[in-house]
N, C-alpha and C positions, 0 to 999 in steps of 0.2 A: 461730617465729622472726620477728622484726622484719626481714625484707628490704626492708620499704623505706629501713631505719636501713643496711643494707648495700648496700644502691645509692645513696645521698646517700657513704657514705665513698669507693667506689670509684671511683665518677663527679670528686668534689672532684679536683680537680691539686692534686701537693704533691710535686715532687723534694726531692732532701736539700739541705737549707738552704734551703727555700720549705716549711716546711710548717704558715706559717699557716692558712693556710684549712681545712683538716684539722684542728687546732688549735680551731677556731669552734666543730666540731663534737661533740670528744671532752671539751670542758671542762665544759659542762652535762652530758653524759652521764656523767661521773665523779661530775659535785656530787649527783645522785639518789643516788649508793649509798657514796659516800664522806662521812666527818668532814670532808677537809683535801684542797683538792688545790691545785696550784703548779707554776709551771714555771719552770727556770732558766735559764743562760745558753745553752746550747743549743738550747734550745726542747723540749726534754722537757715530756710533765704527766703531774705526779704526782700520784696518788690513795691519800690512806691513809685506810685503813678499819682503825679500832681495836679491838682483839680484846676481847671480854670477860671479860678473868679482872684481875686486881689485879696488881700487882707488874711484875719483869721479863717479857720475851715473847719471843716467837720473833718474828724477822721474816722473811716474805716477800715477795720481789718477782716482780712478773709482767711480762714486758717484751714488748710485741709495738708492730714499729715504724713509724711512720706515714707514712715516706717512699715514692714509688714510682721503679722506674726511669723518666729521662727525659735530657732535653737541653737543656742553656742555648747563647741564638745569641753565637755566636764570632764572625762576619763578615756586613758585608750590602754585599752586590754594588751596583755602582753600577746595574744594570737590576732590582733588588730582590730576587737569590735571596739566600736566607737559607745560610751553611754552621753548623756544630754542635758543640758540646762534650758527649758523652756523660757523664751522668753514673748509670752503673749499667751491668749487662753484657748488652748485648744480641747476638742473634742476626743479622747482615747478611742471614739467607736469612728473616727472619721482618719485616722493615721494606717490603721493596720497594715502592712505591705506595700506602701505606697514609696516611691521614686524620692529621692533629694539626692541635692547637690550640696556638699561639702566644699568651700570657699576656703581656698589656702590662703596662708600669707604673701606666698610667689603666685598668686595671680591664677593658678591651675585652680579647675572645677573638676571634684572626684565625685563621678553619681553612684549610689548605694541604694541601699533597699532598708524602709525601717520597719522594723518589725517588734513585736513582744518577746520578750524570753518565757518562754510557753512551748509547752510541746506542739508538733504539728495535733492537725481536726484528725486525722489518720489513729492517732495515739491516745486523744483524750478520753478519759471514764466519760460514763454517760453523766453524771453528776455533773462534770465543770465543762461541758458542752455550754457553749452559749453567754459564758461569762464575759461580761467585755473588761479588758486587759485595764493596767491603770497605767496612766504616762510614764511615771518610774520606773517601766518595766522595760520601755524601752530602747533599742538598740542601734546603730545603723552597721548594716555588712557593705564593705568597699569591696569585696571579693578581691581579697588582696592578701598575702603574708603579713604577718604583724609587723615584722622588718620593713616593710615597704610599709607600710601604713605610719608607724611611726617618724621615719624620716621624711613622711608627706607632708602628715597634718599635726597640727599642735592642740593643746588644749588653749580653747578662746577661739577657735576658728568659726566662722559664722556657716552654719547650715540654714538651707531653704530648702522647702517644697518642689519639687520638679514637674512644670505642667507648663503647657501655652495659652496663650490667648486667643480664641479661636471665634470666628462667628458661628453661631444655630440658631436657624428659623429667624425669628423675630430678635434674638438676644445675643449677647457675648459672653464668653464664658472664662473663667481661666483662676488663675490664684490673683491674689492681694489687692484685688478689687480693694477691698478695706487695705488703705484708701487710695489706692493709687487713681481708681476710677476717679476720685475727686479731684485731684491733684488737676487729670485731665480736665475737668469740668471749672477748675478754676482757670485755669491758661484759656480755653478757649473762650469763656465768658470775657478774660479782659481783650481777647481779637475785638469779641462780635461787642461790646458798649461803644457805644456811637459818642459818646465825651461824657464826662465827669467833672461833675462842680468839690465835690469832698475829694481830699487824698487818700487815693486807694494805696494801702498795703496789703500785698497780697504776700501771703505767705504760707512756707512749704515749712512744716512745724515735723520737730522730733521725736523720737519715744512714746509717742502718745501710748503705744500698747501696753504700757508703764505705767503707769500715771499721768496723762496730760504734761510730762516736763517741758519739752519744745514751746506748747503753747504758755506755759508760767512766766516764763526769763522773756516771752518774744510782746506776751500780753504788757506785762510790767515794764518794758522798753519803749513802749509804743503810744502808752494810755490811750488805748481806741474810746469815742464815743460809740459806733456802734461796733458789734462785732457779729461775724457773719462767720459760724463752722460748717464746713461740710463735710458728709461722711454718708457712708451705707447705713442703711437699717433693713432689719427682717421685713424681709416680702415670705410669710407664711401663707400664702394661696396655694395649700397643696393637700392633697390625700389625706386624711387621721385626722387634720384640726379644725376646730370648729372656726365659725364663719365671724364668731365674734376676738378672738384670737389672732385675725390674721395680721395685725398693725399695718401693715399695706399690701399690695397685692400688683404684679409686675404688670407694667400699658396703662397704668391708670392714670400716669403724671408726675411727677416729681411731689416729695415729700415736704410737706413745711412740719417741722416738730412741734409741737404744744409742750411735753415736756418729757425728761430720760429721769433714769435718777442721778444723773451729775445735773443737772439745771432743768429750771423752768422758761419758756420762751417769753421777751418784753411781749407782753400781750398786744400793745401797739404795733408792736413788728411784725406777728403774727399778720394783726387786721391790714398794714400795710404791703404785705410777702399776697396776701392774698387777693387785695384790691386789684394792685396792679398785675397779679396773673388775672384776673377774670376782666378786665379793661382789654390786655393783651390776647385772650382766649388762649392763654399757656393752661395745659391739664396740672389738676394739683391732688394731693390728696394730703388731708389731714394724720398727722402721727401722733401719737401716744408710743412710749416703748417703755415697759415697766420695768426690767434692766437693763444695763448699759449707758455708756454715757459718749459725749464727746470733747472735744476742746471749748466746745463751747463753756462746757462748766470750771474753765481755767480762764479764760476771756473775761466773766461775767464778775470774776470776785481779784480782778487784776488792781492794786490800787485802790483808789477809791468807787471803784465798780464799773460795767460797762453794761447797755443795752443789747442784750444777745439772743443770737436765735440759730438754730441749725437748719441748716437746708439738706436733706438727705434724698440717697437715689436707694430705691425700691429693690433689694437684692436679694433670690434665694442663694439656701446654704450660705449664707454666712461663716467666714471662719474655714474652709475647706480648699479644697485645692480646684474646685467646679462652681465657684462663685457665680452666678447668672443674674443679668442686668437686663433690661429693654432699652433696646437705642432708641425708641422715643421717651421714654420715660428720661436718660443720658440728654438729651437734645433739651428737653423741657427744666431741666436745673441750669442748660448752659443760658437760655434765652431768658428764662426767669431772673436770672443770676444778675447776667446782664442788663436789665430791663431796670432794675432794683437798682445798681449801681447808678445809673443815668438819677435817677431820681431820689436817693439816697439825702443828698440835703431841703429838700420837702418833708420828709418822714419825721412827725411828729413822736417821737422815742419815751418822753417823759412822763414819770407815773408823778 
């Protein structure tokens, strides 16, 4: 696997409706294995890779989306703190103290510290000990005069999380895995397919942390017969939760989804996602995730509908800035992926 190609995605900042710079990167990477790629009014790119048979085709699409959660500045104090406009769901007990970087319009990165408007743990009654803060509350300090902070940054400027993508043990770790990790998982699956009878569109979808928008305008331009999302899900294999709770669990294989609450998976896609990993001997495991959702569930009601299903990769912490993957779990979406695509016009889709 190309990890340094997946520490350049993850590292890039790209909230929803800033994901040029992300964008820089996934466009040459597309033109290597795609005929045609293009992006629209939403900043979708699109890659199609044209099937080799004559005549009509099947089309599929693959969507994994390029946005990560972050925060655009909403106010800047006149002594220079920054207050925030979330945009993606985060966790108030997962921010506290933690590093971002502030994206100017001139191209400068200002890193700060965000934190709660709270008194320090040094100060607090024993009563509001242990309360966890509410997003609202928080702040970011540039450690700067407000003078300087105002002539830096504007309101609308896009903040991210500040962390790297680092290997540990068995796993990789870092921010915006959701979904940049897939993003990687699509480009390398179009390297490794050995040829393709259907027209692959592969595409790098927008906003999803929004609403699925990217994948509405890119589904509805497209009319995929089948549609293929990828995305992270909870790997809860960890300390406090019970063993029936854990929706997957990291090393055990790549994820085929049964159903989120944005969609339920073509049940035939399912039985074909999983045929041909146990033909292949690619590791899989079956998902349930009882909230959340993906592009899939924008895919699926595009038009007059699409055959859809998600392929997810096994992640703890979801949503944090220590998002952790298994490279073979990483590995087993890329060859499954790939495997699928090869075989893609056999796949019996219709109920």
């Amino acid at each position: 696997m190309r990890l340094d190609l997946l520490k350049r995605l993850c590292e890039t900042p790209g909230i929803p409706g800033y994901e040029e710079r992300i964008r820089e990167i996934v466009i040459p990477e597309l033109r290597e294995g795609c005929d045609e790629v293009s992006t629209d009014a939403l900043g979708n790119v699109i890659g199609l890779k044209r099937g080799g048979t004559a005549g009509p085709r099947r089309k599929v699409m693959i969507a994994a989306h390029m946005d990560e959660i972050g925060f655009m500045v909403s106010h800047i104090s006149h002594d220079g703190f920054l207050r925030l406009q979330p945009l993606g769901g985060f966790d108030p007990r997962a921010l506290f103290q933690q590093r971002v970087i502030v994206h100017a319009a001139d191209g400068r990165g200002y890193r700060g510290v965000l934190a709660p408007a709270a008194k320090p743990a040094h100060l607090l009654d024993e009563a509001d000990r242990g309360k966890a803060p509410k997003l609202a509350e928080f702040y970011v300090d540039l450690a700067l005069p407000g003078e300087r902070v105002r002539g830096a940054v504007a309101v609308g400027d896009m903040v991210t999380l500040d962390r790297t993508t680092e290997e540990v043990g068995d796993c990789v770790i870092g921010k915006a895995f959701d979904d940049r990790l897939s993003v990687f998982i699509m480009l390398e699956a179009l390297r490794a397919a050995r040829g393709t009878q259907c027209d692959i569109y592969a595409v790098a979808t927008t906003q999803e942390e929004v609403g699925l928008r990217g994948a509405i305008v890119s589904a509805y331009a497209i009319d995929p017969d089948i549609s293929i999302a990828l995305d992270v899900t909870l790997a809860v294999d960890l300390p406090g939760g019970a063993e029936q709770d854990r929706v997957t669990s990291l090393g055990a294989g790549t994820a085929i989804k049964l159903l989120d609450s944005a969609s339920i998976s073509n049940p035939k896609l399912v039985r074909a996602f999983r045929e041909i990993a146990e033909r292949e001997g690619i590791k899989y495991q079956l998902e349930i995730l009882p909230r959340g959702g993906t592009d899939a569930g924008a895919m699926q009601r595009a038009r007059a509908g699409s055959a859809a299903i998600t392929l997810s990769t096994p992640t703890r912490y979801v949503h944090t800035v220590n998002e952790m993957a298994h490279k073979d779990d990483i590995q087993a979406g890329i060859t499954l992926l790939a495997r699928v695509l090869e075989r893609a016009h056999e796949i019996d889709y219709t109920l």
